[in-house]
N, C-alpha and C positions, 0 to 999 in steps of 0.2 A: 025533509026530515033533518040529513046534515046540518042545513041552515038554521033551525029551529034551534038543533042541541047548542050549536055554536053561540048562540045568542045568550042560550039561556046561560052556558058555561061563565060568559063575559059576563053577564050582569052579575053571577054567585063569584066570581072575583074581584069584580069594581066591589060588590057587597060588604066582601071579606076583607078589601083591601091588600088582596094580594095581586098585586099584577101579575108577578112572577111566577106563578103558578100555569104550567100547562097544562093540558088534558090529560098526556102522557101521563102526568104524575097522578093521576088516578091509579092507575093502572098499576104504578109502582107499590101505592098506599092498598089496595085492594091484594096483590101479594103479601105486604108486610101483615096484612092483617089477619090472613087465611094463615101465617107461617105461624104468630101467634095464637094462632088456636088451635095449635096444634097439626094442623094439615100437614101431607105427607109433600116432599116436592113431586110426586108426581102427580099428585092430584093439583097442584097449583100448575105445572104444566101443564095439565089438559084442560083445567078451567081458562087459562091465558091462552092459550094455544099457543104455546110453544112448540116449535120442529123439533125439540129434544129438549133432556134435561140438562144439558153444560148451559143452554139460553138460558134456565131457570136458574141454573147456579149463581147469576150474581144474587140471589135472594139466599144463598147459603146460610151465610153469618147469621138472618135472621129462626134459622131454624134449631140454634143452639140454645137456644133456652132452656130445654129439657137434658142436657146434657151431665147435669151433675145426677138426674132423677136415673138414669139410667144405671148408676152403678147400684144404687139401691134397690133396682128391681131383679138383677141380677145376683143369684144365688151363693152365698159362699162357698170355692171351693176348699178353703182351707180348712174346714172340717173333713169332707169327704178323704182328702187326700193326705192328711195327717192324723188318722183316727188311730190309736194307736192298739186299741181293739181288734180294726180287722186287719193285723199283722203279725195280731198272737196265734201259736198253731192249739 
């Protein structure tokens, strides 16, 4: 089976032209890719099989994409807490 995959890996890079390509960067490619879509890191951890999330972390950066979304989904509290209603007696 090894043997098989190996072959087949070689010929889809002679194919591509990329030699420089190793297998490993599957693997790399298959995080970046679960990262944009959204995936949690720990769920790319357990699909990698990661022994913890710091391994996962060099895939960090890739999880910021959502980063500016986040403050929009959070609530304002500057209404709540300068309402100047509930300070009247």
């Amino acid at each position: 089976m090894a043997a098989r995959l190996r072959r087949v890996w070689e010929s889809a890079r002679t194919a591509v032209g990329r030699e420089d390509l190793r297998f490993r960067d599957l693997r790399h490619s298959y995080a970046s890719l679960l990262a944009q879509a959204g995936e949690s890191m720990t769920t790319v951890r357990d699909l990698l099989w990661h022994s913890s999330l710091i391994v996962t972390s060099r895939y960090a950066h890739m999880f910021d994409h959502g980063l500016d979304d986040i403050g929009k989904r959070i609530p304002s509290f500057g209404a709540a807490f300068c309402d100047q209603n509930a300070t009247k007696h």
